[in-house]
C-alpha positions as CSV (number, residue, x, y, z in Angstrom):
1,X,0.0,0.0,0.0
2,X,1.6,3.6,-0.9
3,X,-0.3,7.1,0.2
4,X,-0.4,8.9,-3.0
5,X,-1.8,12.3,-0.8
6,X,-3.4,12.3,2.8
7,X,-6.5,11.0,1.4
8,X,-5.7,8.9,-1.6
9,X,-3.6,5.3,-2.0
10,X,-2.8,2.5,-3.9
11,X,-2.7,-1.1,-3.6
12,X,-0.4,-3.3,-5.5
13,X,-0.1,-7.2,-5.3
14,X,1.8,-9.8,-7.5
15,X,1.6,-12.9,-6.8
16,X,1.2,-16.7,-8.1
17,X,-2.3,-18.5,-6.9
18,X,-2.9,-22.3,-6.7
19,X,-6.8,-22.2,-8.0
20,X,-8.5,-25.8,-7.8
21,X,-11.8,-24.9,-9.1
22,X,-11.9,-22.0,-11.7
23,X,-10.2,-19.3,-13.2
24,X,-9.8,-16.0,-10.9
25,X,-10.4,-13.7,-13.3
26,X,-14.0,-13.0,-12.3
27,X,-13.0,-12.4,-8.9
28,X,-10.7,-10.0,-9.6
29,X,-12.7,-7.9,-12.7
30,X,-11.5,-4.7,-14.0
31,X,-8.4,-4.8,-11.1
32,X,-6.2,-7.5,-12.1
33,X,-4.8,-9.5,-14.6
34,X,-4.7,-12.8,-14.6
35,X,-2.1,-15.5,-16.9
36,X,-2.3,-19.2,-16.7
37,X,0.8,-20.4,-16.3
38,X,2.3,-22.4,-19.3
39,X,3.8,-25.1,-16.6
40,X,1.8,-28.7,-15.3
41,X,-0.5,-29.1,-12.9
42,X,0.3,-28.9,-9.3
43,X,-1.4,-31.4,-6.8
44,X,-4.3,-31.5,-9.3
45,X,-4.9,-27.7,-9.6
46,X,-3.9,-24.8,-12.2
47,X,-1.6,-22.2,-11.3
48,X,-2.1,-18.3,-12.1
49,X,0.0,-15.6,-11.8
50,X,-1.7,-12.8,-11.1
51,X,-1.1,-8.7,-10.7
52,X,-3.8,-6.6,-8.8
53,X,-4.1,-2.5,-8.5
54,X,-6.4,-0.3,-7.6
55,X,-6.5,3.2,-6.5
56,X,-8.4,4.5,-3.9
57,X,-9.9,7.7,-1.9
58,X,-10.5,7.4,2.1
59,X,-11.6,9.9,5.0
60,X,-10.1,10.2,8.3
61,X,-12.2,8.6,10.9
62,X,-11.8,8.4,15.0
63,X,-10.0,6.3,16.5
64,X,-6.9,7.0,14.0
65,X,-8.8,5.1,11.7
66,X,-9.9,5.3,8.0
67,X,-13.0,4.4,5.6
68,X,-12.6,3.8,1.9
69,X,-14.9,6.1,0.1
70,X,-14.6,4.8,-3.6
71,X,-12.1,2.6,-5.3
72,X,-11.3,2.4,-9.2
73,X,-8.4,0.6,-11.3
74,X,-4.8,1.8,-11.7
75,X,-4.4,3.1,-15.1
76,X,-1.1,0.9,-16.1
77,X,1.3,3.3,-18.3
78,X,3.4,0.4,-19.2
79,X,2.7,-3.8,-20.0
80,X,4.0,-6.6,-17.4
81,X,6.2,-8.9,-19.4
């Protein structure tokens, strides 16, 4: 997570699931990308690498807390290779 202004951040994840049942794409929608990987099963279930962003806009609550107002995708400037 990076703070992008007192009220604004962004979440970043890469990562490589184990996914027994179904593709993640769904779950993730319009905030990550999802590639099968090209290698064999393991243990009887497909492996996905997978990238997740999104951007988001919070207010200060008590308690030195926050709430997330809205979130939307990153905007990706360049391609993962």
């Amino acid at each position: 997570m990076k703070w992008i202004s007192p009220t604004r951040f962004v979440v970043s994840e890469e990562s490589q699931w184990q996914v027994k049942e179904r593709d993640p794409s769904a779950t993730l929608g319009q905030y990550g990308v999802v590639e099968k990987s090209e290698h064999e099963k393991e243990e009887s279930a497909d492996l996905y690498f997978v990238w997740f962003d999104a951007e988001g806009e919070c207010e200060l609550v008590p308690s030195d807390k926050a709430r997330v107002l809205s979130t939307h995708p990153v905007k990706k400037q360049e391609s993962r290779e």
